[in-house]
TORKOL-80170 format. One record per atom (N, C-alpha, C): z, x, y negated; atom name. Coordinates in nm, 2 decimals. Atoms other than C-alpha are relative to their C-alpha. Example, Ala and Ser with C-alpha at 12.3 -4.5 7.8 and 13.67 -1.06 7.14 Angstrom:
<atom zz="0.00" xx="0.09" yy="0.12" a="N"/>
<atom zz="0.78" xx="1.23" yy="0.45" a="CA"/>
<atom zz="0.00" xx="0.09" yy="-0.12" a="C"/>
<atom zz="0.00" xx="-0.09" yy="0.11" a="N"/>
<atom zz="0.71" xx="1.37" yy="0.11" a="CA"/>
<atom zz="0.08" xx="-0.08" yy="-0.11" a="C"/>
END
This chain:
<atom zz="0.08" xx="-0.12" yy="0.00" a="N"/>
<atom zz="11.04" xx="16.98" yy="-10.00" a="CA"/>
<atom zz="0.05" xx="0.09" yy="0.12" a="C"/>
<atom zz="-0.09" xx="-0.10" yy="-0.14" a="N"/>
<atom zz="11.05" xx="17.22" yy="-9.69" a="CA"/>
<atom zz="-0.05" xx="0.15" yy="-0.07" a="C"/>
<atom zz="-0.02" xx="-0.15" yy="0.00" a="N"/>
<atom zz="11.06" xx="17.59" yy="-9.71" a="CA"/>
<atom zz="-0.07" xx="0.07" yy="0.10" a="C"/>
<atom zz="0.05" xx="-0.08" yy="-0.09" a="N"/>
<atom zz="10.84" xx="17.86" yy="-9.56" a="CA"/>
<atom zz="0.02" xx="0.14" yy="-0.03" a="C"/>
<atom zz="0.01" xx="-0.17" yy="-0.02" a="N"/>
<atom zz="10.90" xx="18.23" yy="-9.51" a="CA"/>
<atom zz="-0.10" xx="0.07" yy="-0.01" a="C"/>
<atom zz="0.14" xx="-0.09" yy="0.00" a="N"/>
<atom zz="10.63" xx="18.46" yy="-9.55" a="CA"/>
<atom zz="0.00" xx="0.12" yy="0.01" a="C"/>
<atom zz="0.01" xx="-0.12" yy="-0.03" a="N"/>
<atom zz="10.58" xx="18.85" yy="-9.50" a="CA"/>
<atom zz="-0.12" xx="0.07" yy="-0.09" a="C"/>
<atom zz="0.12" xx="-0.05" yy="0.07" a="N"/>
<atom zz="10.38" xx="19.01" yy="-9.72" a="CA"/>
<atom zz="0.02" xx="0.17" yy="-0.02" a="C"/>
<atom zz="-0.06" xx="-0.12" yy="0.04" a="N"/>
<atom zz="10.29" xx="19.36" yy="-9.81" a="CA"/>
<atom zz="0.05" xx="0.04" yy="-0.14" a="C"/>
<atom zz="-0.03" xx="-0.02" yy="0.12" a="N"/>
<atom zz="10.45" xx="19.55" yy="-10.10" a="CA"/>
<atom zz="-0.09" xx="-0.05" yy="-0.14" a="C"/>
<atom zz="0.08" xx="0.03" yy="0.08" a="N"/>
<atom zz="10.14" xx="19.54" yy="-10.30" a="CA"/>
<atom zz="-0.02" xx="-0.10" yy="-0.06" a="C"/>
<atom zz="0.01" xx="0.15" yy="0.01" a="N"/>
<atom zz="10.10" xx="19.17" yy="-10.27" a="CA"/>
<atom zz="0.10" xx="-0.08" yy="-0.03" a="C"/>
<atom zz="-0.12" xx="0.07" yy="0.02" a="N"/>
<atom zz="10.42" xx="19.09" yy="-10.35" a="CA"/>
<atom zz="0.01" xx="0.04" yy="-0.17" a="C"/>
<atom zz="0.00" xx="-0.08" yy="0.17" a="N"/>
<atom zz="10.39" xx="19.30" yy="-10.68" a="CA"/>
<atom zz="-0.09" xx="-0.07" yy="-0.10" a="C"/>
<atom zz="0.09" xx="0.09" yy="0.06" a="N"/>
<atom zz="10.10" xx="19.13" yy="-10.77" a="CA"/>
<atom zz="0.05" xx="-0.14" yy="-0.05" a="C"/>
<atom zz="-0.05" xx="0.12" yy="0.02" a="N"/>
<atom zz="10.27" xx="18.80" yy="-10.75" a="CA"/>
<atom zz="0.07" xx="0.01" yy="-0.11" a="C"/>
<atom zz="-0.06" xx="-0.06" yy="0.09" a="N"/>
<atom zz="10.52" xx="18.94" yy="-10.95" a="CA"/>
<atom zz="-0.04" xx="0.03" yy="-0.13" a="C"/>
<atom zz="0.11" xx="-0.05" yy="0.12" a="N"/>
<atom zz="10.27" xx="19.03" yy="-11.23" a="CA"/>
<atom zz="-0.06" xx="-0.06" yy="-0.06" a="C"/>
<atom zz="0.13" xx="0.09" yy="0.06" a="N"/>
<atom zz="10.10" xx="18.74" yy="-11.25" a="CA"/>
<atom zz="0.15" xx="-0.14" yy="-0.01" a="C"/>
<atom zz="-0.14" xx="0.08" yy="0.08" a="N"/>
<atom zz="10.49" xx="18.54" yy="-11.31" a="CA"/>
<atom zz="0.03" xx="0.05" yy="-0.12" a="C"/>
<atom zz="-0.06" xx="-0.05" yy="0.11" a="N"/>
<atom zz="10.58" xx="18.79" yy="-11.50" a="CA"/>
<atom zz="-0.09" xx="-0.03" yy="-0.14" a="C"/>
<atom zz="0.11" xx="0.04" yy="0.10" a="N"/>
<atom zz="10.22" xx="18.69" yy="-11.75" a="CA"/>
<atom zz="0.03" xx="-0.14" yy="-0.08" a="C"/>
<atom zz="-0.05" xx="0.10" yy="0.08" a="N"/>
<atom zz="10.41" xx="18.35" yy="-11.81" a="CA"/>
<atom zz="-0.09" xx="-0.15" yy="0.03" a="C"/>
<atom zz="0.10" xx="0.16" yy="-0.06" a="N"/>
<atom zz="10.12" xx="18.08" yy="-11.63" a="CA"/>
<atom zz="0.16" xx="-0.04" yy="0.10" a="C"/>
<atom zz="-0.15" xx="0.01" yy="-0.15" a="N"/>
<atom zz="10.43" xx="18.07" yy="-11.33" a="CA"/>
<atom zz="0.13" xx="0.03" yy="0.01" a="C"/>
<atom zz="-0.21" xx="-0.05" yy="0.00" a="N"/>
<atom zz="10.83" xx="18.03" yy="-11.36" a="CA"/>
<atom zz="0.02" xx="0.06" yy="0.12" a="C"/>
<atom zz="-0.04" xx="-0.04" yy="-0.14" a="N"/>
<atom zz="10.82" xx="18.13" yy="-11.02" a="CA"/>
<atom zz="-0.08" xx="0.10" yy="0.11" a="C"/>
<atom zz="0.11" xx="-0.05" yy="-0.11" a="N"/>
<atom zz="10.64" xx="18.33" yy="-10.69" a="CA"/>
<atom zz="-0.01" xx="-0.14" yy="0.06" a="C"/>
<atom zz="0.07" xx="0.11" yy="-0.07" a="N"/>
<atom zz="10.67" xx="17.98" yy="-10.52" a="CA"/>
<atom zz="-0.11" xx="-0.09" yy="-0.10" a="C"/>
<atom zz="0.10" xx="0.04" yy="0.06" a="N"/>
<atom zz="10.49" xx="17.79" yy="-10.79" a="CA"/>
<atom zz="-0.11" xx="0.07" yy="-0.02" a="C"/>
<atom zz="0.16" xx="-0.10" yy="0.01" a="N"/>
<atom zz="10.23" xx="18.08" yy="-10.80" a="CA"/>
<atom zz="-0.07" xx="-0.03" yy="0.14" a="C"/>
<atom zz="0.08" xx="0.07" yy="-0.14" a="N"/>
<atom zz="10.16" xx="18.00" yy="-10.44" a="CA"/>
<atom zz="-0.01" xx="-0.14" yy="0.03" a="C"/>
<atom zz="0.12" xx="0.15" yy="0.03" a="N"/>
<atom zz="10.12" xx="17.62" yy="-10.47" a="CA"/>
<atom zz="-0.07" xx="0.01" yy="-0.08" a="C"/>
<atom zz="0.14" xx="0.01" yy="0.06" a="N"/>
<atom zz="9.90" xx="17.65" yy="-10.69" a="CA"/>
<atom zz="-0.11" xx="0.07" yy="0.07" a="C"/>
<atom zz="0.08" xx="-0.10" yy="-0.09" a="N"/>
<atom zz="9.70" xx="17.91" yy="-10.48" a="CA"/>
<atom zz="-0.04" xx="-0.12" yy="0.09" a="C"/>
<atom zz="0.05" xx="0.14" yy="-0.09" a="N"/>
<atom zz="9.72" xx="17.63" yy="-10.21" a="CA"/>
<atom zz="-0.05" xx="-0.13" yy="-0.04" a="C"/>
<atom zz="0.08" xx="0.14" yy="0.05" a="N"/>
<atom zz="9.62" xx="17.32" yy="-10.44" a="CA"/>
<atom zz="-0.13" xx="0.04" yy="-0.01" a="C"/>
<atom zz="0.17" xx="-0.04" yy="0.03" a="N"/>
<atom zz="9.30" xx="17.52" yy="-10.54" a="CA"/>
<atom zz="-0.05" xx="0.05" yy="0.12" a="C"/>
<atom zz="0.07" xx="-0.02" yy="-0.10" a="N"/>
<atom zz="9.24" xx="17.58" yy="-10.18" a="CA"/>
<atom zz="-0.02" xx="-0.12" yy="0.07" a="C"/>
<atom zz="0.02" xx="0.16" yy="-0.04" a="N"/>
<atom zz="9.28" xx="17.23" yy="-10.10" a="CA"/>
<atom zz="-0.10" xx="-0.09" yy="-0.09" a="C"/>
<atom zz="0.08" xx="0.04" yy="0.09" a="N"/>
<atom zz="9.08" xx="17.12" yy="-10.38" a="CA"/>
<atom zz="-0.10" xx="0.05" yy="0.03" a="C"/>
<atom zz="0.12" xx="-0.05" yy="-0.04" a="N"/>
<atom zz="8.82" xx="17.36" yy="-10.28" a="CA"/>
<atom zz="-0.06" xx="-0.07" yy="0.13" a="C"/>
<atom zz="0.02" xx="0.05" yy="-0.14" a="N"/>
<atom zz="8.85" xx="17.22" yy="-9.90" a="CA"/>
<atom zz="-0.10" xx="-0.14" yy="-0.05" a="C"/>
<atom zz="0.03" xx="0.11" yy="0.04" a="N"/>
<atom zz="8.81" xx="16.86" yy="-10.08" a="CA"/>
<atom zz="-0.13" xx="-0.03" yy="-0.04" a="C"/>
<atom zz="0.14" xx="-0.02" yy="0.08" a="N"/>
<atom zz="8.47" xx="16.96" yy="-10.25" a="CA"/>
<atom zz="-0.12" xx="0.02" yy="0.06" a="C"/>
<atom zz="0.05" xx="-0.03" yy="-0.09" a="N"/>
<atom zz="8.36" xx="17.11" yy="-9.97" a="CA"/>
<atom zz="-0.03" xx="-0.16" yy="0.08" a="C"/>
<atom zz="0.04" xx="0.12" yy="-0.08" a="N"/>
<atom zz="8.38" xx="16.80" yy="-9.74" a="CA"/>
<atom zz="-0.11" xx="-0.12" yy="-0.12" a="C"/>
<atom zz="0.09" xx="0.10" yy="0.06" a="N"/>
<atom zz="8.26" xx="16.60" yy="-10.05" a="CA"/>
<atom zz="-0.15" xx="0.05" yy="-0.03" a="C"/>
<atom zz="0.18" xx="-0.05" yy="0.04" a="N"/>
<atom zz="7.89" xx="16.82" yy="-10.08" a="CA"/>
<atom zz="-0.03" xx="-0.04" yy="0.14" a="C"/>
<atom zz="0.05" xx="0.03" yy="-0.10" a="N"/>
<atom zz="7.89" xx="16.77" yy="-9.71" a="CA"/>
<atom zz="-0.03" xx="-0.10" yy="0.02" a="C"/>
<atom zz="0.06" xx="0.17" yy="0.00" a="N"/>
<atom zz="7.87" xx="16.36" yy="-9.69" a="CA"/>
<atom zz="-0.11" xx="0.01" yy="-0.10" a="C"/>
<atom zz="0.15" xx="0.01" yy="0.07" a="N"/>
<atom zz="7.64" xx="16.40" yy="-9.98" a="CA"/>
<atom zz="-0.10" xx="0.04" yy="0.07" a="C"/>
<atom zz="0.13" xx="-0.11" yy="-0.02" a="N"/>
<atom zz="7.42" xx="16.65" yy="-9.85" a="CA"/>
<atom zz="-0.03" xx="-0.12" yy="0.20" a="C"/>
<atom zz="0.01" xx="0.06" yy="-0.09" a="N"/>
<atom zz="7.47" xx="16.43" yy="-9.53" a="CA"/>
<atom zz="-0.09" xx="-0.16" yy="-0.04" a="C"/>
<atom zz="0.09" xx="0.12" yy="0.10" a="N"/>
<atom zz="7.36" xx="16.09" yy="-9.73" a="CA"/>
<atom zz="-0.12" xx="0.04" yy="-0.04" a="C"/>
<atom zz="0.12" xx="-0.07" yy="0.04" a="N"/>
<atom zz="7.11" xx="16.27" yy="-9.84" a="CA"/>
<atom zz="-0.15" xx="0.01" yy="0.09" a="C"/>
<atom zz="0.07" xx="0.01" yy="-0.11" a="N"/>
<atom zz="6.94" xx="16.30" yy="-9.51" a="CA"/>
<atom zz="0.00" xx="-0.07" yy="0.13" a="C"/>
<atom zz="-0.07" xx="0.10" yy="-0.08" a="N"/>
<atom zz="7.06" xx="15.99" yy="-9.36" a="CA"/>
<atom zz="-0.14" xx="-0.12" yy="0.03" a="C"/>
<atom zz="0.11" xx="0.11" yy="-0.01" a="N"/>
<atom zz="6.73" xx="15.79" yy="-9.42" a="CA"/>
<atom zz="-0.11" xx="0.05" yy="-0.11" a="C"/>
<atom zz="0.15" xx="-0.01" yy="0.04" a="N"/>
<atom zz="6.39" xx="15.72" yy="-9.58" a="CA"/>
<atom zz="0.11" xx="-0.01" yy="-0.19" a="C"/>
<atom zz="-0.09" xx="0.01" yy="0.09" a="N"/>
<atom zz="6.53" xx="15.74" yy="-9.96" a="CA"/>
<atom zz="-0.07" xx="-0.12" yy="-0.10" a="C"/>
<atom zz="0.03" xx="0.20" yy="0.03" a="N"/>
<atom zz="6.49" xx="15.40" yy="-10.18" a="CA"/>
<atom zz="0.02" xx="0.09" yy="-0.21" a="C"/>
<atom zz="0.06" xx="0.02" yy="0.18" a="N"/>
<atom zz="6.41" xx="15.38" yy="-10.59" a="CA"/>
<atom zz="0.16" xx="-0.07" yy="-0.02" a="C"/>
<atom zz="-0.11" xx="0.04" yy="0.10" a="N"/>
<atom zz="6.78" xx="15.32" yy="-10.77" a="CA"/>
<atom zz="-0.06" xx="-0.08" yy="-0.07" a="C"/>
<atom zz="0.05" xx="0.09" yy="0.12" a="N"/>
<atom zz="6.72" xx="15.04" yy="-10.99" a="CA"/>
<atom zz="0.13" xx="-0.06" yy="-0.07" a="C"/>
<atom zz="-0.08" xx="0.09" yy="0.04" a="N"/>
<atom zz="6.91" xx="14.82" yy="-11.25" a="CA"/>
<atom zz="0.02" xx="-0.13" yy="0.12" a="C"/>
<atom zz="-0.04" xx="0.12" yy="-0.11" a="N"/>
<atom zz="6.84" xx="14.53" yy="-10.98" a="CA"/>
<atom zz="0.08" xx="0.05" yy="0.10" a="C"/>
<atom zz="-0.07" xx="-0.05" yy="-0.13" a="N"/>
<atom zz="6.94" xx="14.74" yy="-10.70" a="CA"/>
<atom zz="0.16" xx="0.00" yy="-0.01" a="C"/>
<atom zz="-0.08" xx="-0.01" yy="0.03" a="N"/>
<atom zz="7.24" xx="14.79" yy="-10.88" a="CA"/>
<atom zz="0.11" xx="-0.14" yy="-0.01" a="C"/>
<atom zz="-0.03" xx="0.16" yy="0.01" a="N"/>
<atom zz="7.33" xx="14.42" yy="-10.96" a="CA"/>
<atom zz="-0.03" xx="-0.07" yy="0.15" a="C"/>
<atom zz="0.01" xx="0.02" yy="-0.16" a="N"/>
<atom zz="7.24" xx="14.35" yy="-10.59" a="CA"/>
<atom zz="0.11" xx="0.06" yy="0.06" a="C"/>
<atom zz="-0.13" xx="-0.10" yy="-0.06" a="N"/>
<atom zz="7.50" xx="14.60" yy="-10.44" a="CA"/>
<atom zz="0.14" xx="-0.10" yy="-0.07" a="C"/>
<atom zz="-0.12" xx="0.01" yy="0.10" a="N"/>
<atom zz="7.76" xx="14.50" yy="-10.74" a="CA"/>
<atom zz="0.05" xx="-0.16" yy="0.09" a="C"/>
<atom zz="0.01" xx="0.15" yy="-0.09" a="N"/>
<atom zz="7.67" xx="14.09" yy="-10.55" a="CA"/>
<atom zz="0.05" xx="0.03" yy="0.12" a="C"/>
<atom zz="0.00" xx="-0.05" yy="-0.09" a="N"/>
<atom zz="7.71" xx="14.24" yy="-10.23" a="CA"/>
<atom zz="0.17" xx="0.05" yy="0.05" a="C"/>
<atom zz="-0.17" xx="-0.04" yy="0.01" a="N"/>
<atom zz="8.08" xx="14.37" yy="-10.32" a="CA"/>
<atom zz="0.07" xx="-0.06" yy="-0.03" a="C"/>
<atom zz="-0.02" xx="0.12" yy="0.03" a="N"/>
<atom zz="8.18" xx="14.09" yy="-10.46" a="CA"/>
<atom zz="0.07" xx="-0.09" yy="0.12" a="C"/>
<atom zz="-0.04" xx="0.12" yy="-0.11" a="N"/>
<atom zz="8.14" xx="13.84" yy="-10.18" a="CA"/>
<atom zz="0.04" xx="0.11" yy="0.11" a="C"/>
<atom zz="-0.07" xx="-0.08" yy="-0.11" a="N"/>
<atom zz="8.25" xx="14.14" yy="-9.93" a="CA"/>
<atom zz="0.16" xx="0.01" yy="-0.04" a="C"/>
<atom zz="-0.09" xx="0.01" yy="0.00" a="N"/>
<atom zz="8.56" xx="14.15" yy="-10.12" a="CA"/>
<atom zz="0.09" xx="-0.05" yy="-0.12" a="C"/>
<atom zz="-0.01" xx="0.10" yy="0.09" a="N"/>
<atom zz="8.64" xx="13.89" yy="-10.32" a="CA"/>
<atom zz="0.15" xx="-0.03" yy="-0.07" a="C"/>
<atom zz="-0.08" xx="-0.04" yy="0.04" a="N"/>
<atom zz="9.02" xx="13.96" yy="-10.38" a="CA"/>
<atom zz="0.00" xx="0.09" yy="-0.14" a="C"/>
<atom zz="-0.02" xx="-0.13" yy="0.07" a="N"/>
<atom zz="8.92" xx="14.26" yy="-10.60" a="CA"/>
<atom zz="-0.04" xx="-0.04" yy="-0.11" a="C"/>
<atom zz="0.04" xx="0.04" yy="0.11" a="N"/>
<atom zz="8.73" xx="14.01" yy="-10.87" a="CA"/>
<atom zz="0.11" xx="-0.02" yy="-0.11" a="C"/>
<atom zz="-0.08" xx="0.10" yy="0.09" a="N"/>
<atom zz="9.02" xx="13.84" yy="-10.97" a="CA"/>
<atom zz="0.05" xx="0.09" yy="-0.17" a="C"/>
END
C-alpha cells in the first residue's frame, strides 16, 4: 500500500472526522477509500451505459430469440472449446 498526503480545509477535515466518529469508518483513510471505490464504481457504470448505449446504435436491431440464443451459445462453443470441458 502507498501513501498519499492530502491538504484539506479545516471544515473538511471535521467532517471526516464526524462521519468516523458515527462508527461506518475505523479510520479517515478508510473513509476515503471508500469515497474513491464509489467513484470508481461510478466511473465503471458510466463506461458500462456507454458500450450499451453504444450497442444500441451499432446496427439495424434483430428479434432475441430462444434459437438465437442456442445459435450464439453454438457459436461459443466451437470459438472456444477449452471452456466446455
Amino acid at each position: 500500500m502507498t501513501t498519499l498526503n492530502i491538504s484539506l480545509p479545516d471544515a473538511m477535515r471535521a467532517f471526516i472526522d464526524e462521519e468516523v466518529a458515527k462508527g461506518d469508518y475505523s479510520t479517515a483513510s478508510e473513509y476515503i477509500r471508500d469515497l474513491i471505490r464509489q467513484a470508481q464504481k461510478k466511473a465503471e457504470e458510466k463506461k458500462l451505459e456507454i458500450m450499451l448505449l453504444e450497442g444500441l446504435d451499432s446496427g439495424k436491431p434483430i428479434e432475441v430469440t430462444d434459437e438465437w440464443w442456442e445459435q450464439k451459445r453454438a457459436q461459443i462453443m466451437q470459438r472456444f472449446p477449452q471452456k466446455n470441458k
